[in-house]
C-alpha positions as a Markdown table, in Angstrom:
| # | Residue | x | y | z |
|---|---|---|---|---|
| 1 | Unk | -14.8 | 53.2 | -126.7 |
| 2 | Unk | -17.6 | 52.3 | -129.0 |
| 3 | Unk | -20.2 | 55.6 | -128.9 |
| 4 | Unk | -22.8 | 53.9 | -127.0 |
| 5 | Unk | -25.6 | 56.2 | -125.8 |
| 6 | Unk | -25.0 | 54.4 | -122.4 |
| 7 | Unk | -21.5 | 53.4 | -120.7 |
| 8 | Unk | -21.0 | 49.5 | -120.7 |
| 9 | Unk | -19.2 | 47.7 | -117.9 |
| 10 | Unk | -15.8 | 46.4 | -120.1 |
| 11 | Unk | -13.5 | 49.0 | -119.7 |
| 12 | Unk | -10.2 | 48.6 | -118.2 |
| 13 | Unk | -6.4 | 50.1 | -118.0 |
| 14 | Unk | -4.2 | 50.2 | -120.5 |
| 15 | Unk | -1.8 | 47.3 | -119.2 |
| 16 | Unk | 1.9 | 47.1 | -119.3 |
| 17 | Unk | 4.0 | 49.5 | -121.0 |
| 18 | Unk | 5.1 | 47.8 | -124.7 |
| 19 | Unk | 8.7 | 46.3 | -123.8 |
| 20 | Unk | 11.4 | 46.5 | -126.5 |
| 21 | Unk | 11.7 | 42.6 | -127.3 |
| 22 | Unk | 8.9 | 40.2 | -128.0 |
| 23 | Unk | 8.1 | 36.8 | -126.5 |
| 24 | Unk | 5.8 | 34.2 | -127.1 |
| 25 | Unk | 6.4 | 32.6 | -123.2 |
| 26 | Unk | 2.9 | 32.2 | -121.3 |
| 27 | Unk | 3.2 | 34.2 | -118.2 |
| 28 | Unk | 4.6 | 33.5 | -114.8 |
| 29 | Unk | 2.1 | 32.4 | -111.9 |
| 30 | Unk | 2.7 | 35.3 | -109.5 |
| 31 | Unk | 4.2 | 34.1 | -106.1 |
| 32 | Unk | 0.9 | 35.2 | -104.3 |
| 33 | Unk | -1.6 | 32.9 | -106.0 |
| 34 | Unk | 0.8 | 29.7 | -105.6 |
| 35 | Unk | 0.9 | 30.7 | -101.2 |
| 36 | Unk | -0.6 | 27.9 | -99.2 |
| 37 | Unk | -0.5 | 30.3 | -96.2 |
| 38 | Unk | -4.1 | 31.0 | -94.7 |
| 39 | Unk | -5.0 | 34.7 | -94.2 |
| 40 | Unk | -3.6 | 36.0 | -90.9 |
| 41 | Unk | -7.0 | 37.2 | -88.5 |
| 42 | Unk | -5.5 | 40.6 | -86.9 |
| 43 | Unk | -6.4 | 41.7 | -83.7 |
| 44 | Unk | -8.1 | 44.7 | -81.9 |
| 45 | Unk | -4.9 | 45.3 | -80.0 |
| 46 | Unk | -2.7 | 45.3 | -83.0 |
| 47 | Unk | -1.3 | 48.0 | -84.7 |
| 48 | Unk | -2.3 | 47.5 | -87.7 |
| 49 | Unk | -6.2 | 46.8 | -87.1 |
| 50 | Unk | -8.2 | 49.3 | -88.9 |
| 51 | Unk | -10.0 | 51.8 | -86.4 |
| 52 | Unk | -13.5 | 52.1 | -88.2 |
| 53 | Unk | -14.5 | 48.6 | -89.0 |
| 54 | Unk | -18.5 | 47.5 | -89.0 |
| 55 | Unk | -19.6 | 45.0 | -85.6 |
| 56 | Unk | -18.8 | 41.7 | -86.6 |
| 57 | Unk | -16.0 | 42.4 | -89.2 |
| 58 | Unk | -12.6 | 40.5 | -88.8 |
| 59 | Unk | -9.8 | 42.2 | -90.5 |
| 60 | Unk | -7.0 | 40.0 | -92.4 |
| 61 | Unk | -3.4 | 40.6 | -92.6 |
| 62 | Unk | -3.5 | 39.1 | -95.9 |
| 63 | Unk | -6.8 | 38.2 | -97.7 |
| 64 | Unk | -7.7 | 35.0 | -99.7 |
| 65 | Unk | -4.9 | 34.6 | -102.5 |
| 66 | Unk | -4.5 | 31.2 | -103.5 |
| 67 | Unk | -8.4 | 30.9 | -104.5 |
| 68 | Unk | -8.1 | 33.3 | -107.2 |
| 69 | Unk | -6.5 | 33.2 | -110.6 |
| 70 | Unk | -3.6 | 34.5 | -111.7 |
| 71 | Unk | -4.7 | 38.1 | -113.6 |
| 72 | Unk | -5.8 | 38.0 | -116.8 |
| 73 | Unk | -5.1 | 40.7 | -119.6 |
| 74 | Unk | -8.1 | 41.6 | -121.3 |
| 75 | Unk | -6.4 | 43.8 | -124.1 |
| 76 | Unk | -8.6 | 46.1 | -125.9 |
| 77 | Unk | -11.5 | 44.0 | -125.2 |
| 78 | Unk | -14.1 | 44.9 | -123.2 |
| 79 | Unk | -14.7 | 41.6 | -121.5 |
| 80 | Unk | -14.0 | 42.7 | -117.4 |
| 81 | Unk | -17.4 | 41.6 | -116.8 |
| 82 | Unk | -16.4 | 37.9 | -118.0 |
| 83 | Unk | -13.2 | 38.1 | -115.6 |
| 84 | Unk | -14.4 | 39.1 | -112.3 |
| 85 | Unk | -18.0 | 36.9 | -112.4 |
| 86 | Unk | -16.0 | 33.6 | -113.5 |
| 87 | Unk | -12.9 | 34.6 | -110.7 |
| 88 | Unk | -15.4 | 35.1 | -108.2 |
| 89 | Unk | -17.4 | 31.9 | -108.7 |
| 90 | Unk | -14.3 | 30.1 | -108.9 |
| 91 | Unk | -12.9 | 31.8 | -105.6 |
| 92 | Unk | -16.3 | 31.2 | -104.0 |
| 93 | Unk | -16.6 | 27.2 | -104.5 |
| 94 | Unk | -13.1 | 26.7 | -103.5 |
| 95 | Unk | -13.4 | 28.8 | -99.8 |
| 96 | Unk | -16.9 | 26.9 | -99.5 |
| 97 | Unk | -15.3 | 23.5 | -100.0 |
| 98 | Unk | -17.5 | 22.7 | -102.6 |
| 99 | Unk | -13.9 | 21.8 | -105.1 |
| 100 | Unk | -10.8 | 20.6 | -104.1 |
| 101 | Unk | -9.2 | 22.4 | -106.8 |
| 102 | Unk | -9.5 | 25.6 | -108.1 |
| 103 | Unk | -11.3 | 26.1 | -111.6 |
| 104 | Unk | -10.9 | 28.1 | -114.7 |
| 105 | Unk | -13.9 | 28.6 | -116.4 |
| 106 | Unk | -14.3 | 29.8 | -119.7 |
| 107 | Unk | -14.9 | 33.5 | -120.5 |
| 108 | Unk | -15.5 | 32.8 | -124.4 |
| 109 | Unk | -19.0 | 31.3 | -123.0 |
| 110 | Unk | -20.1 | 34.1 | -121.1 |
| 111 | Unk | -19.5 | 36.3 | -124.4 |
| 112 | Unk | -21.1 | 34.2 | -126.4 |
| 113 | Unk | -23.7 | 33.7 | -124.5 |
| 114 | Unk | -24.4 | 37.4 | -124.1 |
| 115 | Unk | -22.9 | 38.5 | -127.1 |
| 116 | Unk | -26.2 | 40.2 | -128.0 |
| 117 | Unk | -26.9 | 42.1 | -125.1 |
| 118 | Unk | -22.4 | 43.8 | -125.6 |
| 119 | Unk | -21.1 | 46.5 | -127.4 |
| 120 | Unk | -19.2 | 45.7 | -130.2 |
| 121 | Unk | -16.3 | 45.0 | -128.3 |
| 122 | Unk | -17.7 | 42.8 | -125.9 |
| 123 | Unk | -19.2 | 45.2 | -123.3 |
| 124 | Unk | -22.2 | 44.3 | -120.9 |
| 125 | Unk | -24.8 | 47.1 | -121.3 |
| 126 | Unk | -26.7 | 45.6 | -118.2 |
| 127 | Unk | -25.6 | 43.3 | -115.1 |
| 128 | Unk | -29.1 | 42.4 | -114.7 |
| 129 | Unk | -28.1 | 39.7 | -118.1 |
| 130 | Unk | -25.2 | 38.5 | -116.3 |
| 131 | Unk | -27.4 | 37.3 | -113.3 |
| 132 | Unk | -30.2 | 35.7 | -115.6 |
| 133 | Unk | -27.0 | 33.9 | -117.3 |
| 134 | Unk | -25.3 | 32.6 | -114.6 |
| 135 | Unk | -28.3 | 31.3 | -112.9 |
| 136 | Unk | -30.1 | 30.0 | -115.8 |
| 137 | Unk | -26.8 | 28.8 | -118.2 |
| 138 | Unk | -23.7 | 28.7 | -115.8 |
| 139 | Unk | -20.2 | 28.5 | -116.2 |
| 140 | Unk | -18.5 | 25.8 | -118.1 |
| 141 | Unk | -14.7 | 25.0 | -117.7 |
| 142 | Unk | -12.5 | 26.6 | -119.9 |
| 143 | Unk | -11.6 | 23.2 | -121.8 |
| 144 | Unk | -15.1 | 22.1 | -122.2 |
| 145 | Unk | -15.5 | 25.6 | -124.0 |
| 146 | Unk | -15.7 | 24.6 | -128.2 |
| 147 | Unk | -17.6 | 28.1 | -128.3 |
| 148 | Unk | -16.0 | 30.2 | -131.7 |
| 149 | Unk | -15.4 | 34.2 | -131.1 |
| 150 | Unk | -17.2 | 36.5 | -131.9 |
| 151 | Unk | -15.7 | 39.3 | -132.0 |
| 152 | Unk | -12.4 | 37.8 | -133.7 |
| 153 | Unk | -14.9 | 36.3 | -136.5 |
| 154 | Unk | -16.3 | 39.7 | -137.0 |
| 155 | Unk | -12.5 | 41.0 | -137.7 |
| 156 | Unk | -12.2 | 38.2 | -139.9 |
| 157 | Unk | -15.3 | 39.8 | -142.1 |
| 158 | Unk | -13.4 | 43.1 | -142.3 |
| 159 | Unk | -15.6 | 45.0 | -140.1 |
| 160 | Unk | -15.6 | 46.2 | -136.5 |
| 161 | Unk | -19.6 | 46.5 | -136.0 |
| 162 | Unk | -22.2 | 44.0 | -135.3 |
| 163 | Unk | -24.8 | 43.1 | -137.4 |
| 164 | Unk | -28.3 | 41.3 | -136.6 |
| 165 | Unk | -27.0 | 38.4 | -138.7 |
| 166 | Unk | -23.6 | 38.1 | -136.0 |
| 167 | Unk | -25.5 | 35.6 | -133.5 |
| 168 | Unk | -23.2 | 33.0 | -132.2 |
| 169 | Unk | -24.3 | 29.9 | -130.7 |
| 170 | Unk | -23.1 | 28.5 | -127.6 |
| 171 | Unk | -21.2 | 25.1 | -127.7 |
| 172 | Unk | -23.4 | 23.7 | -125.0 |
| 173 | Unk | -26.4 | 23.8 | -127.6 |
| 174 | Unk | -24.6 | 20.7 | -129.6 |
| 175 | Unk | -22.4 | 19.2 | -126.9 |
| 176 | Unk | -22.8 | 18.6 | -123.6 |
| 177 | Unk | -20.0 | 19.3 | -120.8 |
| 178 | Unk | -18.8 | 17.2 | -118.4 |
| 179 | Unk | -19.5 | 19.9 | -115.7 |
| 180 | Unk | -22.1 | 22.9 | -115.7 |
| 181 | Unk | -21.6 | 25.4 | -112.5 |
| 182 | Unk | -24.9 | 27.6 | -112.0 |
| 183 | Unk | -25.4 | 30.0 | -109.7 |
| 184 | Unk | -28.4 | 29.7 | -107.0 |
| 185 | Unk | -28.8 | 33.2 | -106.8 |
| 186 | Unk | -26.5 | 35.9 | -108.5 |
| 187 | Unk | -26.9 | 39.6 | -106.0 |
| 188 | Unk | -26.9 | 42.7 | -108.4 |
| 189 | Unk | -26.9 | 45.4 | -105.9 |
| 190 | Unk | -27.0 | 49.3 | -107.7 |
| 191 | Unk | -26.8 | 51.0 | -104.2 |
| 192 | Unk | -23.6 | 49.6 | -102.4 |
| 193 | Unk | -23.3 | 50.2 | -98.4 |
| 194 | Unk | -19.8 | 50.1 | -97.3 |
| 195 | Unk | -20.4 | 47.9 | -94.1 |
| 196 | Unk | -22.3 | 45.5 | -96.0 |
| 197 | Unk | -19.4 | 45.3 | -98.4 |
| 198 | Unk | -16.5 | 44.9 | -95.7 |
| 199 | Unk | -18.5 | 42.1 | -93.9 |
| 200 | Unk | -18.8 | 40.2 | -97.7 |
| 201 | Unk | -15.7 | 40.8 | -97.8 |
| 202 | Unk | -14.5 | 38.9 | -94.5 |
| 203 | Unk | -15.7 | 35.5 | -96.3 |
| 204 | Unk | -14.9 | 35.8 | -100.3 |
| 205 | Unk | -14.1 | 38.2 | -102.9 |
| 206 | Unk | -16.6 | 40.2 | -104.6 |
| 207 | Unk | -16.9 | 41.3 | -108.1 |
| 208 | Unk | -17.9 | 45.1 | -108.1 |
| 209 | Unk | -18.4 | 47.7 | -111.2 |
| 210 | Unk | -16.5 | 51.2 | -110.7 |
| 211 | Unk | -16.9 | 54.1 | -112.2 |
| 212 | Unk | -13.6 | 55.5 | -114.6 |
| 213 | Unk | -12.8 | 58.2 | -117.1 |
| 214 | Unk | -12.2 | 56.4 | -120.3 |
| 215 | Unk | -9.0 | 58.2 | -120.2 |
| 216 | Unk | -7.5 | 55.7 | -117.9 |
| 217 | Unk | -7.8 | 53.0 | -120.3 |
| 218 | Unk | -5.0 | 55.1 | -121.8 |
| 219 | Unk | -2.2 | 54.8 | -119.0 |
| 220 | Unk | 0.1 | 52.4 | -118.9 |
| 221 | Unk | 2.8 | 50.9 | -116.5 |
| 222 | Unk | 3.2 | 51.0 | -112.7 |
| 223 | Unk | 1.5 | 54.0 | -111.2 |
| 224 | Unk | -1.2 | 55.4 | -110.0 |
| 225 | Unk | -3.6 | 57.2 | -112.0 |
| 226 | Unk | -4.3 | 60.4 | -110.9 |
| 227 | Unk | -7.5 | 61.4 | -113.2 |
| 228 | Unk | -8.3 | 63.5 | -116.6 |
| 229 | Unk | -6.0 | 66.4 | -116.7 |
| 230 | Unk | -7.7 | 69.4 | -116.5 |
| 231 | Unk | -10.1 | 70.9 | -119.6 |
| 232 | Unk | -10.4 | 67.1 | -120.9 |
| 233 | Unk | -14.4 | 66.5 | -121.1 |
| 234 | Unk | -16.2 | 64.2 | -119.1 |
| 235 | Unk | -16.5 | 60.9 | -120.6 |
| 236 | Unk | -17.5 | 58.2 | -118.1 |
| 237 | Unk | -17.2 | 54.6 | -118.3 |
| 238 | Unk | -17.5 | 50.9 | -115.9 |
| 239 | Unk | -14.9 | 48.3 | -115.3 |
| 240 | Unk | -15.6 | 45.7 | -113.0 |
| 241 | Unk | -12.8 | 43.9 | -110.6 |
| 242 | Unk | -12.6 | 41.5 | -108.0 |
| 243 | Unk | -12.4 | 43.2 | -104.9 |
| 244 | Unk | -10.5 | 40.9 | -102.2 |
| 245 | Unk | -9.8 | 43.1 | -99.2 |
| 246 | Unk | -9.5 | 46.9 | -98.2 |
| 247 | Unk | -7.0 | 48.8 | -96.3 |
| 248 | Unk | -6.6 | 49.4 | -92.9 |
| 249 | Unk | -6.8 | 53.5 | -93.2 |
């Protein structure tokens, strides 16, 4: 983690444990984003139907799964930010009909785009620039993208750090895509009510910003991660994830 006066949202978990052998074989859809299956509506009579659900809520057996991508390992980068907003516009044009397939649109052009307002690896200091973004710019698809990194041209220098000469310049400023998605309205709410969430929730996924010890960026593998051990200072950091459903507990 860069030190930063204030946290960033970027951060993430460690991954996959390193295996043994190395391959170069792009990863497997999983068998949960290739379901055709609609998301079962439970039933107050059910056993499973969660007990403490908001007026007006209906709870799925299985949420929304074939309108989201398959996940996408962010490394060391700090680039959530870019992961959740461009999975949860795609998620949200395909469940509103508006596409009849879903879309992959570039991360690259969200960096570059806000490159100045990251850390030097690729945090977002404030959501706030995300919103002005989306609804001002938008989302291009990921093979219109001829934007160059950033943060891998900085490598290339020999350094790690930013500089006020490191200003990269969107593709869109010399070519124009065949398809720009901008968002009406982007919501950035700070103070998050639970109800308000579950109900959102009912219709599309959500991209939300939690609060982690930078710790768990270390952990690795299957798990769960059960916090800082004891006597390890407080360092606090944001990592933001499509939400798609909650449990029934």
């Amino acid at each position: 983690m860069d030190n930063e006066v204030e946290p960033s949202h970027g951060g993430g978990g460690g991954g996959k444990k390193k295996s043994s052998s190395s391959s170069s074989k792009k990863p497997k859809p999983s068998s949960s984003s290739s379901s055709s299956k609609k998301p079962q509506i439970l039933k107050e009579g059910d056993s499973d139907y969660p007990k403490d659900l908001p007026p007006g809520a209906k709870h799925h057996e299985k949420f929304l799964v074939e309108e989201l991508r398959d996940v996408i390992d962010q490394g060391a980068r700090r680039i959530c930010w870019t992961v959740a907003s461009t999975g949860g516009l795609a998620a949200d044009l395909k469940i509103e009909g508006k596409v009849t397939s879903l879309k992959h649109f570039s991360l690259l052009h969200l960096l570059v785009g806000l490159f100045d307002k990251t850390d030097n690896q690729g945090g977002l200091r404030k959501l706030e620039h995300l919103k002005t973004f989306m609804e001002e710019k938008g989302a291009i698809l990921e093979k219109d993208c001829r934007c160059i990194d950033p943060i891998a041209e900085m490598k290339k220098k020999g350094g790690g750090r930013k500089s006020k000469r490191d200003k990269p310049v969107l593709c869109t400023h010399k070519d124009t895509p065949n398809s720009v998605f901008k968002v009406k309205k982007l919501h950035v709410v700070s103070q998050v009510v639970e109800k308000d969430l579950i109900l959102l929730l009912d219709k599309r996924p959500v991209a939300i910003s939690i609060v982690f010890h930078t710790e768990f960026a270390k952990f690795k593998g299957d798990g769960i991660y059960e916090g800082p051990k004891k006597g390890v200072q407080e360092d606090l950091d944001y990592h933001m994830v499509l939400c798609r459903g909650y449990g029934n507990s």
